[in-house]
C-alpha positions in Angstrom: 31.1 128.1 242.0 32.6 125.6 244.1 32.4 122.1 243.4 31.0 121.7 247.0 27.6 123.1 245.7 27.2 121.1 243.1 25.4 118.4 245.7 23.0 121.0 246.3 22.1 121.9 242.1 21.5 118.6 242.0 19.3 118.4 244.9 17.3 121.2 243.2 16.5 119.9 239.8 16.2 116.5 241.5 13.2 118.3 243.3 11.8 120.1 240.5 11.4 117.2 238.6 10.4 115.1 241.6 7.5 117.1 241.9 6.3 117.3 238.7 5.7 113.8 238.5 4.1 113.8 241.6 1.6 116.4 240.6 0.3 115.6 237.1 1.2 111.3 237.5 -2.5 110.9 237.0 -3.0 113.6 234.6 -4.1 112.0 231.1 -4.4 113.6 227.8 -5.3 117.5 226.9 -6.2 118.8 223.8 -2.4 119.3 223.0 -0.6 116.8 224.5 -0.5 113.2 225.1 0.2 111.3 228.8 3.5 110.0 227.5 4.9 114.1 227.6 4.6 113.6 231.5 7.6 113.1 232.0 9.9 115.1 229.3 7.7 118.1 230.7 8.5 117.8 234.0 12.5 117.1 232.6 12.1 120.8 231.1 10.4 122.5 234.0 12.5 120.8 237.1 16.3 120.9 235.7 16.5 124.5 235.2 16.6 124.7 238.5 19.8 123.5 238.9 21.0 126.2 237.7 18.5 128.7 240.1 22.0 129.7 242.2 24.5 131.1 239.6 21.4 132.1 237.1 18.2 133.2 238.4 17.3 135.9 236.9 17.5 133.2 233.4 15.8 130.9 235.0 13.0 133.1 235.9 12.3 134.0 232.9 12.6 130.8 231.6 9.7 129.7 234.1 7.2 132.7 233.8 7.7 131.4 229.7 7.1 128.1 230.4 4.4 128.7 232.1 2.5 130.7 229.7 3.4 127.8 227.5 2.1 124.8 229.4 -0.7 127.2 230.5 -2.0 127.4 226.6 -1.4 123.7 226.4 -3.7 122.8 229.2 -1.2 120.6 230.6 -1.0 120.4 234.7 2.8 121.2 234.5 1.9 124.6 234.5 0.9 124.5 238.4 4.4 123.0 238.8 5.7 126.1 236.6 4.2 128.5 239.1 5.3 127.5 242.2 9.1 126.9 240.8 9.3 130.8 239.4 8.3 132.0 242.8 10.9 129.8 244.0 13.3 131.5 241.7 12.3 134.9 242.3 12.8 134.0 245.7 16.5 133.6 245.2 16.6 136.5 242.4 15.5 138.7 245.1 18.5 137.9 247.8 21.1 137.5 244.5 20.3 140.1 242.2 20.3 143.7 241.7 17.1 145.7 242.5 16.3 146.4 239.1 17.0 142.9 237.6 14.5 141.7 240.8 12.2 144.6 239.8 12.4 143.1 235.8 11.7 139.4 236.9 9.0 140.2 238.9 7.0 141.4 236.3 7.5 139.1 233.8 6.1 137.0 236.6 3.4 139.0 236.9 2.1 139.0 233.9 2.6 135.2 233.4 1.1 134.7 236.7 -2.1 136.5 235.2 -2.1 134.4 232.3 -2.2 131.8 234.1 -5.0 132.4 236.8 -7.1 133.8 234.0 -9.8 131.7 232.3 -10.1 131.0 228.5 -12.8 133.7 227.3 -12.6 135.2 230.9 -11.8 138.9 231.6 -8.8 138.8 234.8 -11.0 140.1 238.1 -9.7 142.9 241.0 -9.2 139.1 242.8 -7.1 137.7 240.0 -5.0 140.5 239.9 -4.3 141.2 243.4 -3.1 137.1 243.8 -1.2 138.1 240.3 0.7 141.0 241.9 0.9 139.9 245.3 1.7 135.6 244.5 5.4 136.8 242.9 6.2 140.1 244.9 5.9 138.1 248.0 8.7 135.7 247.4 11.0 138.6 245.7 10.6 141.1 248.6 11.4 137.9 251.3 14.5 137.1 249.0 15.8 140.7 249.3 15.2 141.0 253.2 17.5 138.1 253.7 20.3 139.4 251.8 20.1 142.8 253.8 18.4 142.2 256.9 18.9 143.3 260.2 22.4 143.1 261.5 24.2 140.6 264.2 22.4 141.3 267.6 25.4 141.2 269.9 23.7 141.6 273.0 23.6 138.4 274.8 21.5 139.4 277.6 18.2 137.3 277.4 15.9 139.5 279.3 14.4 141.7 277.0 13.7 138.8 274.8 12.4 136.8 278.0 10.1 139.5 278.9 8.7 140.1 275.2 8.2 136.4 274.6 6.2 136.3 278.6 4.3 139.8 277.6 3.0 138.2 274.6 2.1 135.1 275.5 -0.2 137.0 278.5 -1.7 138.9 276.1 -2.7 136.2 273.5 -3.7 133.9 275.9 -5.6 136.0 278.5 -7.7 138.3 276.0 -8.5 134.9 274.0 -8.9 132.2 275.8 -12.8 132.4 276.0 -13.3 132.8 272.4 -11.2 129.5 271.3 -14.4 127.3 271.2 -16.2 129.8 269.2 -14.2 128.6 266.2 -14.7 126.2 263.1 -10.9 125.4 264.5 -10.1 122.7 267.1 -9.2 124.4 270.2 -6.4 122.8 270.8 -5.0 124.4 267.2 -6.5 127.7 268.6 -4.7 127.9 271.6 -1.5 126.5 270.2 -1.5 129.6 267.8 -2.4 131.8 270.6 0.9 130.5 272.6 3.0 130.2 269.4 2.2 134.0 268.5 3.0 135.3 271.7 5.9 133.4 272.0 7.6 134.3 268.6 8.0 138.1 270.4 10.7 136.3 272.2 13.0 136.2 268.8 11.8 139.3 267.5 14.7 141.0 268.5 17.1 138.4 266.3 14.4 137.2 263.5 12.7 140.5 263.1 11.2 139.8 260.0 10.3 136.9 260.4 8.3 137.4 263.5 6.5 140.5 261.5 5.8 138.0 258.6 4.2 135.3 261.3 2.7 137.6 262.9 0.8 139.2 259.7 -0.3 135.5 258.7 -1.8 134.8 262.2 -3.5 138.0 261.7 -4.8 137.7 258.5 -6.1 134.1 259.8 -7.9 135.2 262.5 -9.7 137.8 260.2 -10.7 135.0 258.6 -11.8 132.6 261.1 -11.9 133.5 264.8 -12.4 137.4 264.2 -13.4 138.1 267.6 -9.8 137.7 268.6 -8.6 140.1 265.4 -7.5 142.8 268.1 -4.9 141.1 269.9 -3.6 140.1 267.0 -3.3 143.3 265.7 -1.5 144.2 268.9 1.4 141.4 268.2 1.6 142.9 264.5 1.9 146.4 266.0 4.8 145.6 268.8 6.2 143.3 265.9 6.0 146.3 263.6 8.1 148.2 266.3 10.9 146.2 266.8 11.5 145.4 263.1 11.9 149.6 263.2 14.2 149.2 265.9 16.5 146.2 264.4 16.0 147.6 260.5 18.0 150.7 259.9 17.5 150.6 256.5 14.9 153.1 255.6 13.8 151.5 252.7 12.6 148.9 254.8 11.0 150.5 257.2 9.0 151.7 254.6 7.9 148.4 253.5 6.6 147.7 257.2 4.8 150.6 257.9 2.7 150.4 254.1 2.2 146.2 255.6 1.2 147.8 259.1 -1.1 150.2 257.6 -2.8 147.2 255.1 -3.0 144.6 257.5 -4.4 147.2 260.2 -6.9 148.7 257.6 -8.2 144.4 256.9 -8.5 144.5 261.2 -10.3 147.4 261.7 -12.0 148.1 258.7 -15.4 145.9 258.0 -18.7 146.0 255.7 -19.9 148.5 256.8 -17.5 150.6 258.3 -17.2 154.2 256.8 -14.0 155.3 255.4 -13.3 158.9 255.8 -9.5 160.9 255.9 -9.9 161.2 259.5 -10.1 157.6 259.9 -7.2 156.6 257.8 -5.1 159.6 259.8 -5.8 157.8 262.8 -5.0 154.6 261.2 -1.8 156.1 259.6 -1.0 157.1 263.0 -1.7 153.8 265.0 0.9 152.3 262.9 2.8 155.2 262.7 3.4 155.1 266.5 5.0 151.6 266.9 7.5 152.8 264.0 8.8 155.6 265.9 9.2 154.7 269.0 11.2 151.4 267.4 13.3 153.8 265.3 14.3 155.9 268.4 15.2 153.1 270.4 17.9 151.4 267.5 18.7 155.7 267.4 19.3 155.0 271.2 21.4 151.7 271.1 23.1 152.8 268.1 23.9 156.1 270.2 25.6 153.7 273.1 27.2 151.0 270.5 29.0 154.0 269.4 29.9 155.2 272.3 30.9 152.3 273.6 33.2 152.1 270.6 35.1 155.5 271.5 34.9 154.1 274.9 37.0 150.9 273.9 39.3 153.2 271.5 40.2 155.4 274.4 41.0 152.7 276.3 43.1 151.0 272.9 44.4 154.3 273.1 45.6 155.2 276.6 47.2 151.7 276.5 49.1 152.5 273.7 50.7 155.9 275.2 51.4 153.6 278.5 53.2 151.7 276.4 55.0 154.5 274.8 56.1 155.7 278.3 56.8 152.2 279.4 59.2 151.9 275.7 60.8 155.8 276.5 61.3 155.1 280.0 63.5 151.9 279.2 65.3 153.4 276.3 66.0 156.5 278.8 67.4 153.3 281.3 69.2 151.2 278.5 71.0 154.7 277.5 72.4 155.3 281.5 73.3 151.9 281.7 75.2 151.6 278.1 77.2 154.7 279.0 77.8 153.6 282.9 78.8 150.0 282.2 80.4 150.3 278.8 82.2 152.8 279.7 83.9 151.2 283.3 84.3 147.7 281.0 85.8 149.7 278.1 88.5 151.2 280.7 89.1 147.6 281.8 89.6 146.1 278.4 92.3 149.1 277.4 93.8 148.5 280.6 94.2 145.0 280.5 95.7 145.4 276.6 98.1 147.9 278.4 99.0 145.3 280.9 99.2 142.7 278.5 102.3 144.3 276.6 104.3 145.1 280.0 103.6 141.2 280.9 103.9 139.2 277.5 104.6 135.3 279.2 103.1 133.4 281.7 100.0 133.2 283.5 99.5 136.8 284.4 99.7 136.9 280.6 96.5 134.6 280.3 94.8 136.0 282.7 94.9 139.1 280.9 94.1 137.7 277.5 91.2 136.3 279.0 90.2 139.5 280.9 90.2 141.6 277.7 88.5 138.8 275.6 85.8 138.8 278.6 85.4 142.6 278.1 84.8 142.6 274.7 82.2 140.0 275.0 80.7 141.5 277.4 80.5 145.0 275.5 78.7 142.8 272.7 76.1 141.2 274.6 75.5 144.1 276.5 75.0 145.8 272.8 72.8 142.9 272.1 70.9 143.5 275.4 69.9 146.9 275.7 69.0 146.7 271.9 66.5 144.5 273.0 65.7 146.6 276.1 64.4 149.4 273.8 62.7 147.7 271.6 60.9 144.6 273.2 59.5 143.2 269.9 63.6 142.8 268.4 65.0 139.7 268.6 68.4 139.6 269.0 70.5 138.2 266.4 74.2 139.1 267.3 74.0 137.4 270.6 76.8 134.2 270.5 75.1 130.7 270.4 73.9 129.3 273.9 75.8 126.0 273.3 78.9 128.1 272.5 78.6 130.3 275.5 78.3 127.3 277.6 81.5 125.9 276.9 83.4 128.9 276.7 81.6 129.7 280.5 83.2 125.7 281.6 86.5 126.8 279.8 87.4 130.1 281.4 86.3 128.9 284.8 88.5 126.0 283.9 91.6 128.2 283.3 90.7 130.5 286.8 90.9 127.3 288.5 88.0 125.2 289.0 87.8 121.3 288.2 84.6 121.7 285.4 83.2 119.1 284.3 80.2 120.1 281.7 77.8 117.5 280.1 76.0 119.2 277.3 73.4 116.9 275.9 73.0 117.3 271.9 69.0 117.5 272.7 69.6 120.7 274.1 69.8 122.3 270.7 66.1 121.6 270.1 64.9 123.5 273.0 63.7 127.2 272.4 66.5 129.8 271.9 64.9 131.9 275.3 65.0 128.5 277.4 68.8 127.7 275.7 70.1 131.6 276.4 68.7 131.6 279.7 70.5 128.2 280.3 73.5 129.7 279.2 73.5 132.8 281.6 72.6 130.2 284.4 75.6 128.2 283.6 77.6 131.3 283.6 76.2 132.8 287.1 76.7 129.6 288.6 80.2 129.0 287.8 80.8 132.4 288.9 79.5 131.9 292.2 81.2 128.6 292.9 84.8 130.3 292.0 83.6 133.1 294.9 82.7 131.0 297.4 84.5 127.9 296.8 87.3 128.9 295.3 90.1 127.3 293.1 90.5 123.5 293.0 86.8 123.0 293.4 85.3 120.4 291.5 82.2 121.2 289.5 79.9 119.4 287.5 77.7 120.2 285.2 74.3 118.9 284.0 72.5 120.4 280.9 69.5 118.4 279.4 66.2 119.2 277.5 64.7 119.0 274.2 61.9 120.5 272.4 59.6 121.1 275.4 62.6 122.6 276.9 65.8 122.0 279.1 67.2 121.5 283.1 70.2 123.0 284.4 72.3 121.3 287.3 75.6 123.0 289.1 76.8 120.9 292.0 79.9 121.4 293.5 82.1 119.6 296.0 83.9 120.7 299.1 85.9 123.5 299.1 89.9 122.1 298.8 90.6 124.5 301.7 89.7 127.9 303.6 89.5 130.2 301.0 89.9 134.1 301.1 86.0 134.9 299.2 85.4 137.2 296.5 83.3 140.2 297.0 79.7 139.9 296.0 76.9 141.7 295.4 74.3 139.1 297.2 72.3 139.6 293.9 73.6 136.5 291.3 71.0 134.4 292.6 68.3 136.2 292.8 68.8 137.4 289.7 68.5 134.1 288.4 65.2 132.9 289.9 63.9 136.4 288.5 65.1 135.2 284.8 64.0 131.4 285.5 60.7 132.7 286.6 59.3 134.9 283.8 59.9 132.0 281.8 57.8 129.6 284.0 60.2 127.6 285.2 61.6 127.0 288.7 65.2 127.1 290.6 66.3 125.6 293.8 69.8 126.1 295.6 71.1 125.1 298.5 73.8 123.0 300.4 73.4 119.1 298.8 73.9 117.3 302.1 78.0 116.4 301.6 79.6 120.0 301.8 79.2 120.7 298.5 76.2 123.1 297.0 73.8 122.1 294.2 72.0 124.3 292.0 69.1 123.1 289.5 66.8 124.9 287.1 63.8 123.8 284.6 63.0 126.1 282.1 60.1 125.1 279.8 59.3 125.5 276.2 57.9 128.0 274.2 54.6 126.8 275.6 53.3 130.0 277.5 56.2 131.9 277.1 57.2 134.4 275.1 60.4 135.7 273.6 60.5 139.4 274.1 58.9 139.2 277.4 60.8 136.4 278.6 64.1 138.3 277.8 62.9 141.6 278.4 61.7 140.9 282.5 64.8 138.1 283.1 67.9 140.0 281.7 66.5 143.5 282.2 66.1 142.7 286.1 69.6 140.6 286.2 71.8 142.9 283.9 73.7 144.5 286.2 74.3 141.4 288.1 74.8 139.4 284.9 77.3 141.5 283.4 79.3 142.4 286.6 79.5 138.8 287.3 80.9 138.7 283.6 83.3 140.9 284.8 84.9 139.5 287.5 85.1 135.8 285.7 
């Protein structure tokens, strides 16, 4: 038990001994007792209850005792006695077994009898109807809330709407004229009247509870308006149904039809009315009727909730084999381009080795050392790449650290020629690792493209900021030193970089900066709407040809 409903224990016995003083404060002395045993009385009768949650079966039978024991003492705490155990059989019934239910209730019912029996007074049929029926009630409500009728998912008012307009027609139009005819005000009449036909409108979600109200107004208007028993008899019956239709549970179902049948049987059946079998076959039947037709139509919804559930599998399913075909199909790609690419960059890498022995000084020398050390970079990320290719959910841990790649990006272009000048701001290392890689390959791409179009001697700054929301990228370069002989190109380095910078969210611009020179910025966000293996997946899948040819020719 949590200490969190402790508050509510004590709210209990508070209650229990609250009302005992309130009911016998002017009670005086019995035969037994004195006055002054008010109050330790109602101490032994209301804090038991504190313990009705995590004991009530105890406490049941504690009550039904007591009750027998203030009964024989003539003292007024036995009517506080009575309505506590049907309290607690109330919550034995929704937190006990069946059979522990079954043994508290009677016990009650035999203290209950007791109790409503007079000294020297044999019990009557009336005694022991209220005997049986004053602790079964509260036991059988206690069990229907623990398993009552499931969720109702369906949000679609309109059935509900049209139940709760159907029966207030019915109760008001076929009663109206007989709401003077009353001991009742007819205000209270006709407020029934619209409150029973408006309760169908929850029937649907409160199924029990409806049939319960519904049963009550009928067994009231038995009593005092009987000329308007028939229409409520018709509320109980369409009540009757839908509980069928909500309640799977046979059990229960059971339990409505026997109240359907005893509640019609006190409509229909007067003084003087004859009871033969034929009669109580059609009776059987009248509330017989409502069942069915309730238990085929939860069959029926059942039926479509279930198929609606293979329905949504199907579609859970066909997904999944899409994505299967979308995971072969780029493994089947990632496998072509391992063995094109790494295959054409292997053959470079042995050949620059080769050429590196035959030229051991120099620049040429350089050049090559940097050529092979390119290649075998490249053959790693590309590793790293089309790992991630196959398997979108793998995050790639073998790739070289953005910050890293950055500077060895400004260094190489350094040594082919260009003027770099990087600016790498320490907040950059708390932006996410997609924004910081994707900043890298930018940095990469763009330093490429100035040494193709602008050629050696260019000078080139560059600009990388951020932080934990994420980072911006800026390339400008000046005017070209002098007319330059380009490099080939592909046409696709750019685009391949706003295709990266946009499935990440972010945006690129390029274009001349007004002074000869050519700027380049990007703003990549956080992790904020973007995710890893999707990021990666879409921006270096589409760019890896570009990205690692251009890796190439640095």
């Amino acid at each position: 038990m949590r200490w969190r409903g402790i508050p509510l224990d004590v709210l209990f016995a508070v209650s229990g001994v609250g009302m005992d003083l309130l009911t016998t404060a002017h009670a005086g002395d019995t035969e037994y007792l004195p006055a002054a045993m008010n109050i330790p009385l109602a101490l032994l009768v209301g804090l038991p209850m504190g313990f009705v949650r995590r004991r009530p079966v105890p406490v049941t039978l504690y009550l039904a005792a007591f009750l027998v024991l203030t009964d024989q003492l003539g003292s007024s705490t036995s009517n506080t006695a009575q309505i506590l155990v049907c309290v607690a059989l109330a919550v034995t019934g929704y937190r006990s077994s069946l059979r522990a239910s079954a043994a508290a209730v009677v016990v009650t019912i035999a203290a209950t009898a007791v109790n409503l029996a007079d000294p020297g007074i044999a019990l009557t049929r009336n005694s022991w109807v209220y005997s049986v029926l004053l602790p079964v009630f509260p036991a059988v409500i206690g069990a229907y809330l623990r398993s009552s009728a499931e969720r109702l998912d369906e949000r679609d008012p309109t059935p509900d709407a049209l139940l709760a307009a159907g029966g207030v027609a019915i109760t008001v139009l076929s009663t109206w004229t007989f709401w003077h005819a009353g001991s009742q005000p007819v205000w209270l009449i006709g407020l029934l009247a619209v409150v029973g036909g408006l309760s169908l409108g929850v029937a649907r979600r409160l199924p029990g509870l409806v049939f319960l109200l519904q049963g009550v107004l009928l067994l009231a208007a038995d009593t005092y308006l009987p000329v308007v028993v028939n229409t409520c008899l018709i509320l109980t019956l369409i009540a009757i149904g839908v509980f069928a239709m909500r309640v799977h549970f046979w059990l229960w179902t059971v339990a409505a039809y026997l109240a359907g049948c005893l509640l019609t049987s006190i409509a229909v059946v007067g003084p003087v009315t004859g009871v033969t079998p034929f009669r109580v076959g059609v009776l059987m039947t009248l509330v017989a009727t409502p069942i069915a037709i309730g238990r085929y139509l939860g069959m029926r919804q059942a039926a479509a909730a279930a198929e609606r559930a293979r329905a949504e599998e199907s579609a859970r399913a066909a997904v999944a084999q899409v994505r299967a075909d979308q995971l072969a199909e780029r493994e089947s790609i990632a496998r072509d381009v391992h063995d094109i690419v790494a295959h054409h960059v292997g053959a470079m890498v042995l050949r620059a080795g080769a050429a590196r022995y035959a030229a051991p000084d120099g620049p040429v020398a350089e050049a090559l050392d940097d050529i092979r050390h390119t290649g075998h970079q490249v053959l790693q990320d590309l590793r790293g790449l089309l790992d991630l290719v196959r398997d979108p959910e793998h995050r790639p841990g073998l790739l070289a650290d953005p910050a890293d790649v950055v500077r060895e990006a400004a260094e190489r272009m350094t040594a082919a020629g260009l003027a770099v000048e990087l600016a790498l701001d320490p907040a950059t290392d708390e932006a996410p690792l997609i924004a910081r890689a994707s900043a890298a390959r930018i940095v990469q791409e763009g330093l490429t493209n100035v040494l193709k179009h602008a050629g050696p001697g260019t000078e080139v700054r560059v600009d990388v900021t951020g932080g934990g929301d994420g980072l911006s990228v800026e390339i400008r370069n000046g005017r070209p030193p002098t007319v330059i002989e380009r490099l080939p190109s592909s046409g696709n380095g750019l685009a391949g970089m706003r295709e990266r910078v946009r499935a990440l969210g972010g945006t690129l611009t390029a274009g001349p900066d007004g002074e000869g020179g050519w700027r380049l910025t990007a703003t990549l966000p956080g992790s904020q709407g973007t995710d890893l293996s999707t990021g990666l997946t879409t921006g270096l899948t589409t760019g890896l040809t570009t990205g690692l040819t251009t890796e190439s020719a640095s």
